[in-house]
N, C-alpha and C positions, 0 to 999 in steps of 0.2 A: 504494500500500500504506500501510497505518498509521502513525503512528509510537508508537513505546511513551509517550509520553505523552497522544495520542487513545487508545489502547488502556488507559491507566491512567485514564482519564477515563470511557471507556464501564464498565470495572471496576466502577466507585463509581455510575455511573447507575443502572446495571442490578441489581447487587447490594446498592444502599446505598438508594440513592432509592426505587426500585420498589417495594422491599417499604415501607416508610410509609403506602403507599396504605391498606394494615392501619388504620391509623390514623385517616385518613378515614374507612372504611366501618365503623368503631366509634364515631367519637365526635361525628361530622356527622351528625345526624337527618336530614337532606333525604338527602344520598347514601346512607344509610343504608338507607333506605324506598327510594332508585331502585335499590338493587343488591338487595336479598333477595331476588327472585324469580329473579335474572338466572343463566342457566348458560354461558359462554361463556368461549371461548379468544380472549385478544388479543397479537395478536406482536409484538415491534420486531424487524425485523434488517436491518441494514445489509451490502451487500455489500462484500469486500473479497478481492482475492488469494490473500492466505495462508488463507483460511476466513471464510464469515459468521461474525457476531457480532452477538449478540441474546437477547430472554428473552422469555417467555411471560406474559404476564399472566393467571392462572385463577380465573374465579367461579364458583362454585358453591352459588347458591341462601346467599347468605350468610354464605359461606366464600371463603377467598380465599387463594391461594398465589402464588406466583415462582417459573416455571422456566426454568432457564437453560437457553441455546441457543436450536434453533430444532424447533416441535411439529411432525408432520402437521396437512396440513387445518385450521387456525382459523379461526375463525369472522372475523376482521378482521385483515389485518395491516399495518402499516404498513412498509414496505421505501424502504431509502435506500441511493442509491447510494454512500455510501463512511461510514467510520465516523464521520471528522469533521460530516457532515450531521446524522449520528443527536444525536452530543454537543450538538451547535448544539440544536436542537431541545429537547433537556430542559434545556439554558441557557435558554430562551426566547428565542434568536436565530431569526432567515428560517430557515427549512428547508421543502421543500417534496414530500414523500414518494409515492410512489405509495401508492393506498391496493386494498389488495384486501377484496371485501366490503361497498364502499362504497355499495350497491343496502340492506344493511340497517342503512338508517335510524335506526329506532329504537336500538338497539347501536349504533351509532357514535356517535348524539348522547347516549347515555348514557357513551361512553367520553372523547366530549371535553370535558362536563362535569368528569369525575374528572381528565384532565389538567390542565384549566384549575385546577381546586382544587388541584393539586401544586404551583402557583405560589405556593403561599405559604410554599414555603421559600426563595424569591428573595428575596436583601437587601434588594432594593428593596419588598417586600410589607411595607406597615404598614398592619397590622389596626388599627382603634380599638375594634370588640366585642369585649366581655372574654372571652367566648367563642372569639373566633378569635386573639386574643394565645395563649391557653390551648393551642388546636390546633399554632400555630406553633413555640413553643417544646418543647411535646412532640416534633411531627414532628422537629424541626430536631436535637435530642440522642439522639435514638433512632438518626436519620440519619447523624451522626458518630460515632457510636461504631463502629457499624456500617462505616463509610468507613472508619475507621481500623483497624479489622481487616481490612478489603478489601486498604488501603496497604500493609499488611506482608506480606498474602498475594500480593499481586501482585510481590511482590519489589524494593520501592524500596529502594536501597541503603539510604539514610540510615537508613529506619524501620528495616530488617532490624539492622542495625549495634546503632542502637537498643534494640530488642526482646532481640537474641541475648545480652546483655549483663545480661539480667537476672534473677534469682530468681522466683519466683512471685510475682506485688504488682497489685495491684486500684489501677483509676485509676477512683474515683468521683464522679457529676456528680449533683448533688441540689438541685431546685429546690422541691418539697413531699412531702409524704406519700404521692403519688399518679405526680410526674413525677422518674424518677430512670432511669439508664441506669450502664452499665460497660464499660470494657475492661479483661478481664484478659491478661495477659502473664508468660510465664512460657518461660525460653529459649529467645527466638527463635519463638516460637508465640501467636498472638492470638487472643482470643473476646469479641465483644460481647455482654453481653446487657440486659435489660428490667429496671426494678426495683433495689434495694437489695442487691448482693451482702454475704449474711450470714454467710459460713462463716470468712471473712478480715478484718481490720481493713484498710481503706484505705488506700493507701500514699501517696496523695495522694488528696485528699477537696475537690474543687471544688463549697461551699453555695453557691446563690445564693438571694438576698431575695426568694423567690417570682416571678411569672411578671413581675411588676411592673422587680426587680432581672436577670431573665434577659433581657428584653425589649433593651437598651439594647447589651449583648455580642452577641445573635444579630443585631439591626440592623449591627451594625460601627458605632456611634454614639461606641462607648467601646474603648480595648485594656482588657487586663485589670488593668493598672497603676493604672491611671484607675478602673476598675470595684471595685478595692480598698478605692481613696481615698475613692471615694465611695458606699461601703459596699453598694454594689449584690452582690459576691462577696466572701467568704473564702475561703481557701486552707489546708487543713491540710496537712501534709508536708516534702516536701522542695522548697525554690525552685527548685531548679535543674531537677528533673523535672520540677515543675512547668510552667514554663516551657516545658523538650522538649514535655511534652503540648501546652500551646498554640498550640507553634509550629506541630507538626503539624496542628494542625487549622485553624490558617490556611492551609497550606500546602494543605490539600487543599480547601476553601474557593475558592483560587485557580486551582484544578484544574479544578473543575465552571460558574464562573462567567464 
């Protein structure tokens, strides 16, 4: 059976990582052009005791969702025997899945193109095209924000503690004009979302020096301390929350890796 930290691991896969894929199949021209046409259901799900656990991957002619669980009838699914295999796998560790559906070809090599492209939210993934530095860093803060409202919703003490403790207050991450994300919190309750939250003033406001300055944090190359110093990040608000925010998202960081 699981343990709640595989289980808080598959959480953040499934719910944080997967949907990104968004990402690719908007902002990577090649995937872009292999997925419009494509209509298919792709499954992960790992068997376990107490209940599978798994999500759905769905294209649709250039559309694209995340459904959790497990669908009827997909089109490809990929099944592991215990949760831990599943996690191994979207770490880019050995895993080696039964594959159902695996006669269609075409779909599969189109599905493990787009997996192999989620590698590039791996620390070890250093893009030199200014291009793919761009994609990285988008995916990578779109992804944690995301993780970090999975953390709280999955019920990690520490976050809940955290969270339950606080007023309404926007934790903003802004790298240009274009790459910005949020988590807002507000007692005890978390919501990611896309973009520059406008309704609220920031209650910690993490700028960083374009994808140039983000580059160096998402590598794990620099802490934030260091990323300060050397003017890669600012920090407006409060240090100390500050901080909390950071810490969690290394912590979960260390979760998926």
């Amino acid at each position: 059976m699981a343990t709640e930290r595989e289980l808080m691991a598959s959480r953040i896969f499934l719910r944080a990582v997967l949907p990104v894929i968004r990402v690719l199949l908007e902002d990577d021209p090649k995937i872009k052009k292999r997925f419009e046409k494509v209509q298919a259901d792709v499954q992960f799900v790992a068997r376990d005791p107490a209940g599978d656990v798994g999500a759905c991957l769905v294209f649709d002619n250039g559309s694209f969702t995340v459904v959790q669980g497990v669908v009827d009838k997909p089109d490809i699914a990929f099944v592991f025997g215990s949760v831990a295999s599943m996690n191994a796998m979207f770490a880019g560790k050995p895993a080696l899945p039964r594959i159902r559906g695996i006669f269609k070809v075409g779909l599969l090599i189109k599905v493990m193109t787009i997996l192999l492209a989620l590698k590039i939210l791996m620390p070890n993934a250093r893009p030199k095209d200014p291009a793919k530095k761009r994609l990285k860093v988008k995916m990578t803060f779109y992804m944690i924000t995301t993780a970090m409202s999975q953390y709280n919703k999955g019920g990690d003490p520490e976050m809940a503690k955290w969270t339950s403790q606080q007023p309404e207050r926007i934790y903003q991450i802004t790298v240009d004009d274009e790459i910005a994300a949020y988590l807002r919190v507000k007692a005890g309750k978390t919501k990611a979302g896309r973009g520059t939250f406008t309704k609220r003033r920031p209650f910690i406001h993490l700028k960083f020096n374009g994808v140039e300055g983000a580059m160096p944090v998402v590598l794990n190359d620099v802490d934030m301390i260091t990323a300060i110093r050397e003017g890669y990040l600012s920090i407006e608000g409060s240090p100390e929350y500050g901080r909390d925010f950071g810490d969690f998202m290394m912590r979960i960081q260390n979760l998926i890796t």
